[in-house]
N, C-alpha and C positions, 0 to 999 in steps of 0.2 A: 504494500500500500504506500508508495513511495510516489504516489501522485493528488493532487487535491481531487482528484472527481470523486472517487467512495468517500473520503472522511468530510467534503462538504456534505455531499448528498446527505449524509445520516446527520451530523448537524441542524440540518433544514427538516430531517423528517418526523420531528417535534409536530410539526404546522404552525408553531408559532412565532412570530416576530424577532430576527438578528439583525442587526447593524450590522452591515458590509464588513463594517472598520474591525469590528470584533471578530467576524468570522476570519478574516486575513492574520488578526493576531494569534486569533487560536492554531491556525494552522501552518503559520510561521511561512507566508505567502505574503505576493502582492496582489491589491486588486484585480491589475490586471489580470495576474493568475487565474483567479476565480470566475472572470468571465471567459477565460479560454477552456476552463475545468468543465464549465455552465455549456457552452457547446457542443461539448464533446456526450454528452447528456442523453439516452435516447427519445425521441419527439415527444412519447408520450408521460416521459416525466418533465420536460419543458415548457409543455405545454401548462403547468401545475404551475411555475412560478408567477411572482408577483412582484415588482419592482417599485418603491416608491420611496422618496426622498432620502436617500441613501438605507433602505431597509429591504430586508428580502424573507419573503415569507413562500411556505405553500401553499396552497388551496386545500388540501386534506394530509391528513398524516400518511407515512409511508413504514412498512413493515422493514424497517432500518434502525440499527441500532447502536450508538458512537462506538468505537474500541474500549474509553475508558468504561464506559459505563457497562458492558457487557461482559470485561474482565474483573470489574468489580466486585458483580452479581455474581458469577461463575464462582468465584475463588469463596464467595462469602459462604457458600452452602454444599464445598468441599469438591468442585472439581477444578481441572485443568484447562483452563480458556485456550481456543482457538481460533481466534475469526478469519474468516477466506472471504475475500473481495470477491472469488470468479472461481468456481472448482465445476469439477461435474458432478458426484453426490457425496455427502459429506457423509451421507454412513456407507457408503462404499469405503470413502477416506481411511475413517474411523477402524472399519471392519480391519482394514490389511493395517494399520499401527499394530489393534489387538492382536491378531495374530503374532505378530511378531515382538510384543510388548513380555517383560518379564510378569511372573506371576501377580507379584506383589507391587503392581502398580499403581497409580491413583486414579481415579474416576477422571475424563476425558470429556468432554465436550466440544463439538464443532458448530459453529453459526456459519452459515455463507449468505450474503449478498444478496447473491446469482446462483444458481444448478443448473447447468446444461444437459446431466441427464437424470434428473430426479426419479427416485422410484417410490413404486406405491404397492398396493398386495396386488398376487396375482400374476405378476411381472409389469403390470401398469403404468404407465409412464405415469408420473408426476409433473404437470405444465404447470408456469408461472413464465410472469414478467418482472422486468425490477421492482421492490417496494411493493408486490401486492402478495406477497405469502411470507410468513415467519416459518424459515424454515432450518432444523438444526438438529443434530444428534447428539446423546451423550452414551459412555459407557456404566455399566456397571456391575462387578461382578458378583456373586452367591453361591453359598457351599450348597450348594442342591445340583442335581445332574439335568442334564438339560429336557430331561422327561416330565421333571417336574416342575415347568416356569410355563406350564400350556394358560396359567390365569394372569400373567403379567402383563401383556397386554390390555387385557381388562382393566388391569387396577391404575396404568397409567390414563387412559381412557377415562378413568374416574377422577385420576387428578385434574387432568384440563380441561372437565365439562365443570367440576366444581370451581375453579380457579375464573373461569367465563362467568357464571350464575353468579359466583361473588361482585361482578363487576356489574350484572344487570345484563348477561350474555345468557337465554333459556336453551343453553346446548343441550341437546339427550346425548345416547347413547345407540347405535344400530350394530347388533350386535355382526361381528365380537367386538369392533373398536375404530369404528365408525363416527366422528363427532357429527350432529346434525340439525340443522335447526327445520321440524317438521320431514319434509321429504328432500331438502337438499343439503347436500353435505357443504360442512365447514371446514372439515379436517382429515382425516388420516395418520396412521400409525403404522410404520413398520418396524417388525426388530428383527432380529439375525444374531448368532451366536457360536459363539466360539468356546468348546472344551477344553477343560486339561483335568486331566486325571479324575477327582470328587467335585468341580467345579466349575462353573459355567459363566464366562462373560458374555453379558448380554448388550449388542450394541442397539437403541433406541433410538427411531428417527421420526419426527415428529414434523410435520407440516400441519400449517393452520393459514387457509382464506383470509386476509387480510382485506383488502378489497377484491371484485372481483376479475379472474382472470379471463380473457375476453373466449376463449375455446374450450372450458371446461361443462360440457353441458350440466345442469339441475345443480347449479352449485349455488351458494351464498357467502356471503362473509359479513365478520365483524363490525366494519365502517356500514353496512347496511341498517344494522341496528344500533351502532354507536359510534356514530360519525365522529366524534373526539378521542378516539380511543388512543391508547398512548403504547406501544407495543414493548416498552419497556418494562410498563408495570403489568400488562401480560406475563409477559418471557419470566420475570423474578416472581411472580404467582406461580407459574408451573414447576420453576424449580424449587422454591419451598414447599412446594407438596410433595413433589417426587423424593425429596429430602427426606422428609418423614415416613412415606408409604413406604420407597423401596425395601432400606432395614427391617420393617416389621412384615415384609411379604417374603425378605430371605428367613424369617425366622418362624412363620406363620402359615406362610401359603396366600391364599385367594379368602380362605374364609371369613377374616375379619371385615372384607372389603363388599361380601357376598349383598346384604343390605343396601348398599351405599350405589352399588352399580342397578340393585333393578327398579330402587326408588327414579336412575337418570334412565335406563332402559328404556328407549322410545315405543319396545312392543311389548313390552310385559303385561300377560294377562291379554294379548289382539291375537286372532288371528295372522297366521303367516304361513306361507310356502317356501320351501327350501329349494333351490336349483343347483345340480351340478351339469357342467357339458351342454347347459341350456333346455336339460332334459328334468323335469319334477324329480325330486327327491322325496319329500314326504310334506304333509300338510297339518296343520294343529294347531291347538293353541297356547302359545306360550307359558307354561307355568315357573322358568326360573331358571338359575344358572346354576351349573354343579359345581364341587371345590374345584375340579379339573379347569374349568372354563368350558364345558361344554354345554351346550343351550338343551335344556329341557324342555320337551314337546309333547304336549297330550293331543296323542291320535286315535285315531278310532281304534289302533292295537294299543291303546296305552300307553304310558306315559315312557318316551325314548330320548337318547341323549344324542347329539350330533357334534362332535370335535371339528374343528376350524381346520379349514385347507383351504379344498376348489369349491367352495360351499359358499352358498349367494343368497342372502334374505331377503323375502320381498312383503310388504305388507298383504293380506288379504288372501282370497282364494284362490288356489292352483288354478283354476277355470280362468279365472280372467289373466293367467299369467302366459297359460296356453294360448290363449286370444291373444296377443300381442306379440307373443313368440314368432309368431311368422308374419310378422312387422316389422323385421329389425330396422332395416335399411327403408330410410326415406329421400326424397329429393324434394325439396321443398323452395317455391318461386317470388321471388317479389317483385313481379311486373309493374314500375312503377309509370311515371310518364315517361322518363328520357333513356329509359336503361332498363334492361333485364339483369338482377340478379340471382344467383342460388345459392343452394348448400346443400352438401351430402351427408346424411346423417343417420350414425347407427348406434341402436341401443344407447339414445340418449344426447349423441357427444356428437358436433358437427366437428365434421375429418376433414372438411376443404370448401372454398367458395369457388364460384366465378362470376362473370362476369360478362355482359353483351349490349354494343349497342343493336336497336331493333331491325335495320337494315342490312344486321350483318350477324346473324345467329351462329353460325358454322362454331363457334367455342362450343356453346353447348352440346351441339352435334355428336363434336369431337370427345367430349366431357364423357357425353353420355356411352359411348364406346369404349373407353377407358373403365369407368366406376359403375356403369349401369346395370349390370348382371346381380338377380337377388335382389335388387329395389320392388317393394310390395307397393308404393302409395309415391302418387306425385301429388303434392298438397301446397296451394299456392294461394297469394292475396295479390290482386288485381286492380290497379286505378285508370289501368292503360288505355280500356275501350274492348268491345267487343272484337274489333277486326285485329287489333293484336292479340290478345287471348287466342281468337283460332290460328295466329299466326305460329304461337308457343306449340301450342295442341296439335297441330298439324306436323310438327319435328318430334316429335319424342313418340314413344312405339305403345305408349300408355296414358289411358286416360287420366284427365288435372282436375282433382277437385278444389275449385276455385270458394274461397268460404270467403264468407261478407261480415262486417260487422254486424254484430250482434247484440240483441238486447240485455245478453249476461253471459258469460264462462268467465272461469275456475275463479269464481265470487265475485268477479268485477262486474258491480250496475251500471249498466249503459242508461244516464239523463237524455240520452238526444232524441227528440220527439219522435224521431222518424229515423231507427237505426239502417233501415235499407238504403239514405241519403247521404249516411256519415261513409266519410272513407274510409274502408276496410284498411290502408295502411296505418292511420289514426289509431284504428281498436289496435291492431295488432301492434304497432308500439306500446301502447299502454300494457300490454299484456305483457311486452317483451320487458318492462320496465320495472314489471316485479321480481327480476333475476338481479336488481343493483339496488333497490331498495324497498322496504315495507312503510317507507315514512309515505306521508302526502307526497306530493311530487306536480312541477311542471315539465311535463314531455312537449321537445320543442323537436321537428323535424326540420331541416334547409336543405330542400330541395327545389323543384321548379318551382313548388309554390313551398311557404314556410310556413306550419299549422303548429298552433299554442294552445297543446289541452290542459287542464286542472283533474287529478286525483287525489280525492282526498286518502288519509292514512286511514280510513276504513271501507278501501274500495270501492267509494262511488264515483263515476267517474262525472263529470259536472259538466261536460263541454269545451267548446273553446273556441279560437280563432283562427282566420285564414288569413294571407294577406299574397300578396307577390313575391316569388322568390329576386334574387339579386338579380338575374338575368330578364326577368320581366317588366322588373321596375326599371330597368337601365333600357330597356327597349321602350318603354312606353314615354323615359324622358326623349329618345333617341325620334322616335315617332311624332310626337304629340308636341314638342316645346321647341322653338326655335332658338339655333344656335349652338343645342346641348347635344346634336350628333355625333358625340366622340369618347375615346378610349376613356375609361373610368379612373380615377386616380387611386389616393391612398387615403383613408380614412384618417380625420385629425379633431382635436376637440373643437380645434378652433381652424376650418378649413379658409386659405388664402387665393387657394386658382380654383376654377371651374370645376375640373375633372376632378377635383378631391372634395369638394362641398359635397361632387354627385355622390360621392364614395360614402361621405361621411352622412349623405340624408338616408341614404339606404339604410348601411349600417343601424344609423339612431333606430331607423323605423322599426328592424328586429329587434334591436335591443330595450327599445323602448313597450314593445308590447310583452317582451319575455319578464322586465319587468313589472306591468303592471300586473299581469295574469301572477305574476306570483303574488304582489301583494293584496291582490282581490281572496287567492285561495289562503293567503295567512290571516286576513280576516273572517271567511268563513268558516274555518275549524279552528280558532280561537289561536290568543296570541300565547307563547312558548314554545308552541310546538314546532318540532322543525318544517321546511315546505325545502324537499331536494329539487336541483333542476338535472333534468337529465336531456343531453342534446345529441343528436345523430343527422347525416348526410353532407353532406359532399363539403356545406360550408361550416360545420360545427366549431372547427378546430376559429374560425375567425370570428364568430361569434362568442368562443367562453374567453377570447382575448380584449375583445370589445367591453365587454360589460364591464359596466364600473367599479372599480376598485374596491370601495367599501361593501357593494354588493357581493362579488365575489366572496371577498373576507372574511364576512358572514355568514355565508350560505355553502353546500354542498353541492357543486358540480360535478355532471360526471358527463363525460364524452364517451359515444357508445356506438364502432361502425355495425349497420346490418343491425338494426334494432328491429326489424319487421323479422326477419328470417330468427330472431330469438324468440320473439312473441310468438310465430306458428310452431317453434321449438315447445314452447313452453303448451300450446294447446295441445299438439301431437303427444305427449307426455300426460297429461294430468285430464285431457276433457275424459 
């Protein structure tokens, strides 16, 4: 770390207010430094900064955590700090020191950054971008053989859903160790171990959703429900529990902990099917967990135990899991005005997008020859017109069920008098909108045209605005106003030439309605509560730079490309 871009970044990822001046002292740099550091940045944490009068802040916190303060932590609750700027997986790391570590070593810990190749159970990859997952391993060893640590999963499972709940986080638990808030996960755990003789080091790798990462299908995270979270006092919560738990689980086992895991248990006492190979394993209803860590099941042969491997929990009936089994693969469309997009998506998690203008389909063509074999359902939302529609419909070898806005799915009331009028891309953001947050929210699209809906934080969705997108309005000056025929400038507060007033009326005009729609919906569901904005299409990134400073500073943005293709994600899933 012999460069300022990782030790700024984590500095800044407080969210709170530094002095430039200060940040240069700390880091034993020059300003200029900082702004060369600040470049090198990728788009989508740049976009998060905020610059005003020598100060620099974020727009929301980031899953980053200083050196000093994480060797601190580390060292205070007895293990060996490590932090990695950039690895590939820290318990891969971990795993090969163990090995090769003497007996009588000290408990280990690694944080990174970055993972380029994270893993998860299963063989799973683990996805993230910078600052949106906390992610990190620690070792530790116990005189027990490694036959008998099948419940240690569990009990760390229990430390970070209790360590969230303490904070005002209502993590469950999906067994075996699964963190989740309802049906999408927040978290994951993997461990891996290494023997010597009567003794087993366990190395622990723990990832936690931070915000959300933009390809993880059915996922959530933290800043969804607690947009000020501080991932520090996260990270030294889960190590002082792990502190405590671990010794009395090398001393004790699973059963002290037996209680504590099925009070978070998200199915205890429901209904559930088991799947291995994608094929039913058994069906019942949960009655509890063994000292082993095997999930107890009452089936109609009575009550059976299932130990964790290739083994997949699913809430509810076999029946409806069998129905959806041969669903895996979907292709799903957002025929919008100017552009066809897609995405390919299987059991849950989109694998790739693309892209087309309408005069010129042959990608998809190509697409669909590539990834199309095994697609059960092409499911698409439509603003484009009838004769584009059969234009899609006419290339692909399977028929598009094209769904319209709708008076209500998966709990969101549609206010709009006449939902067959509203634009199905509208609904379908709104829906895609609940994968980044459960608070209120203004979902704002900029596209050809730019639409400003209001949800409240109890799912009713209230309506909203239309207006012209930038290219409309810039035509209609172009058209309609003499003199104003020409190239657009740059947006300024205080615009000096023609071509940047034009820049900067557009500009206000979005900004100006993005604001007021939010303070219309923070006066309607009362003032404290938060109202997030969430923005997507082509021009989002120049619109959350636009809005005003104080606004920003206050408020929760989030930038989200393909927010239609999340929404039909999220109805394919859950209607």
């Amino acid at each position: 770390m012999n460069t300022p871009f990782w030790p700024l970044l984590a500095l800044l990822a407080d969210g709170l207010a530094h002095e430039v001046q200060t940040l240069a002292k700390t880091l034993n740099c020059k300003i200029p430094q900082l702004n060369a550091a600040w470049q090198e940045m990728p788009a989508h944490i740049q976009s998060l900064l905020r610059q005003r009068n020598g100060v620099w802040q974020l727009t929301k916190t980031l899953a980053l955590i200083p050196e000093n303060t994480f060797n601190h932590c580390a060292r205070q609750y007895g293990f060996e700090p490590h932090l990695l700027a950039q690895t590939t997986s820290t318990n891969t790391i971990l795993l090969e020191q163990v090995r090769h570590a003497p007996i009588d070593s000290p408990p280990q810990i690694y944080l990174a950054y970055e993972q380029t190749a994270g893993r998860g159970r299963q063989g799973k990859a683990w996805q993230n971008r910078i600052g949106e997952c906390l992610m990190f391993s620690l070792s530790w060893t116990f005189q027990r053989p490694q036959a008998e640590l099948g419940g240690l999963a569990l009990i760390v499972a229990v430390a970070i859903s209790q360590t969230l709940r303490e904070l005002g986080i209502p993590a469950q638990i999906k067994w075996p160790n699964d963190l989740m808030l309802d049906n999408s996960k927040l978290g994951g755990i993997l461990i891996e171990t290494v023997s010597h003789q009567q003794q087993t080091t366990a190395v622990i790798g723990i990832g936690l959703n931070f915000s959300i990462p933009d390809q993880v299908g059915t996922a959530t995270a933290i800043l969804s429900l607690l947009p000020q979270a501080q991932v520090s006092r996260i990270f030294q919560g889960i190590l002082a529990k792990l502190a405590q738990f671990l010794p009395r689980f090398n001393q004790h086992g699973l059963s002290p902990f037996l209680a504590d895991y099925n009070q978070l248990h998200r199915d205890q006492g429901r209904l559930v099917h088991l799947l291995t190979g994608g094929r039913t394993l058994a069906e019942g209803t949960v009655s509890g967990i063994a000292s082993s860590g095997a999930l107890l099941l009452q089936t109609a042969n009575g009550e059976q135990s299932f130990v964790n491997g290739e083994i997949s929990l699913r809430p509810g009936a076999a029946a409806t899991e069998t129905k959806n089994a041969t669903q895996k693969r979907c292709l799903l469309l957002d025929a919008g005005n100017s552009k066809l997009k897609w995405a390919w998506v299987e059991n849950g998690c989109i694998l790739s997008y693309g892209k087309a203008a309408y005069y010129d389909l042959q990608p998809l063509i190509q697409d669909w020859a590539r990834q199309g074999c095994g697609t059960e359902r092409i499911i698409g939302c439509a603003v484009c017109g009838e004769a584009r529609q059969q234009q899609i419909a006419a290339i692909l070898p399977q028929p598009v069920l094209w769904l319209p806005s709708m008076p209500e799915a998966l709990g969101i009331c549609n206010h709009y008098r006449n939902p067959a009028e509203h634009g199905a891309d509208r609904w379908f953001n709104l829906i895609g909108s609940r994968r980044y947050t459960r608070q209120a929210c203004v979902v704002v699209s900029c596209g050809t045209a730019v639409t400003v809906d209001a949800l409240t934080d109890t799912n009713h969705y209230l309506g909203g605005s239309i207006l012209p997108g930038f290219h409309l309005m810039k035509e209609a000056l172009s058209r309609r106003t003499a003199n104003l025929n020409r190239p657009l400038g740059k947006a300024y507060a205080f615009a000096t030439t023609t071509p940047n007033a034009m820049a900067s009326g557009i500009m206000d005009a979005v900004c100006g309605a993005i604001v007021l729609m939010h303070e219309r919906l923070q006066q309607k569901i009362g003032t404290g509560k938060p109202v997030d904005i969430i923005i997507t299409g082509g021009g989002a990134n120049k619109v959350a730079q636009a809005l005003p400073d104080t606004f920003v500073l206050d408020n929760r943005i989030e930038i989200v490309d393909n927010l239609v293709l999340y929404g039909l994600l999220n109805w394919v899933e859950y209607a």
